[in-house]
N, C-alpha and C positions, 0 to 999 in steps of 0.2 A: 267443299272443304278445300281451302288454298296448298298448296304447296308444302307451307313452312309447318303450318298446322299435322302431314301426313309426316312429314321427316320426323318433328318431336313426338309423335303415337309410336312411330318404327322403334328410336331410339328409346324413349321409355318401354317398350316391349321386350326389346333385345337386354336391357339392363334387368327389367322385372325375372328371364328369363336365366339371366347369367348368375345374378343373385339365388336363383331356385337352385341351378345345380349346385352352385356352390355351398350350399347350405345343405343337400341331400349328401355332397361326400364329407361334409365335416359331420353331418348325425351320424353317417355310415361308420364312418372311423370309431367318432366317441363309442359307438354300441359295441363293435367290436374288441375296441381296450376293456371294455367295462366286462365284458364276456371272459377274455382272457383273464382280469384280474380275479373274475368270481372264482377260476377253476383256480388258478395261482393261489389263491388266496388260505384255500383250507388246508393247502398241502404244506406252505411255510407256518403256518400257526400249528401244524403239528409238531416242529422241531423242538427240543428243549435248547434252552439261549446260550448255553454251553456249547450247540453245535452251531451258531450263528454265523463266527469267523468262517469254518468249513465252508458253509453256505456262499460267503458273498466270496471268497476264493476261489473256488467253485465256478461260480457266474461269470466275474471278473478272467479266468484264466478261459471258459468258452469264449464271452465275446472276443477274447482276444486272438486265440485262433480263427474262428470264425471272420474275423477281420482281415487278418492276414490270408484266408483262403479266397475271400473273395477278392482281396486287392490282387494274388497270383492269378486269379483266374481271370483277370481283365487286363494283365499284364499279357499273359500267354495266349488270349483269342480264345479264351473256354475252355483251356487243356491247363489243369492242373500241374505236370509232370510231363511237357512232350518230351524227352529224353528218354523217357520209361517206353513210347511206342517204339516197335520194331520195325512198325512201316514207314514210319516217318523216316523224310528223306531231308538233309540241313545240306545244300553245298554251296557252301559263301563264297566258291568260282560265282556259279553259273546261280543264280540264287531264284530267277524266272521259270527255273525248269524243275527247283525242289519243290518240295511240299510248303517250303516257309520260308520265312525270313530269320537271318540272325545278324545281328545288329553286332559291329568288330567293337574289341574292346569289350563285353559283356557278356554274361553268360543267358540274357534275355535272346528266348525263341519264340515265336508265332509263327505256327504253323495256319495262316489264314489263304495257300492258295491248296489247301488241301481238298477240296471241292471242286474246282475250278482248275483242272492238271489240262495245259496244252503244251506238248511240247515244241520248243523250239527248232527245229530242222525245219528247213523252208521246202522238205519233200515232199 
C-alpha cells in the first residue's frame, strides 16, 4: 500500500472516529433533557392555569439570581462574598503579600493568592 493510500485510511478513520464521539455526547445530552422533562413534566401539568403566571415568575426570578451568582462567583475567584471572611487579608499597599487582589477604583476583590501565601521579606 503506497503512501497516499495510508494517510486517507488514517484520515478517514480519525473523522469516522470524531464523528462517533460527537454523536455519543449529542445522544447523551438529548437522553438527559428527555429524562429531565419527563420528571418536569407531571409536576407543571399539576398546576391549575390560574397559578401559571406564579410559575414562570418563579423561574424567571431563579434564573436570574442564579445568573448573577455565578457571574459574582467568577468575578471573585469562587468566593461569593470575600468581604464577609475574616481571614482574608485585602492590602492595596503591598497587594503580593495579601490574600488577593483589589482592583482601585472598584469595589471588585479576588482573593486568588490565598493558596499560594509567600511572604515578601528577603529573610
Amino acid at each position: 500500500m503506497n503512501k497516499r493510500g495510508q494517510i486517507a485510511i488514517f484520515i478517514i478513520i480519525g473523522v469516522v472516529i470524531f464523528l462517533a464521539i460527537l454523536s455519543i455526547f449529542f445522544i447523551r445530552n438529548y437522553v438527559v433533557e428527555e429524562r429531565i422533562t419527563q420528571v418536569a413534566r407531571p409536576i407543571a401539568q399539576e398546576l391549575p392555569s390560574e397559578l401559571e403566571p406564579i410559575r414562570v415568575f418563579t423561574e424567571n426570578c431563579l434564573k436570574s439570581v442564579a445568573e448573577q451568582a455565578l457571574i459574582r462567583l467568577g468575578q471573585h475567584g469562587g468566593y461569593l462574598y470575600p468581604d464577609f471572611w475574616d481571614n482574608l487579608n485585602f492590602d492595596e499597599e503591598n497587594p503580593t503579600d495579601s490574600d488577593g487582589l483589589t482592583f482601585p477604583g472598584s469595589e471588585l476583590k479576588i482573593p486568588y493568592w490565598w493558596y499560594n501565601k509567600i511572604s515578601n521579606d528577603n529573610s
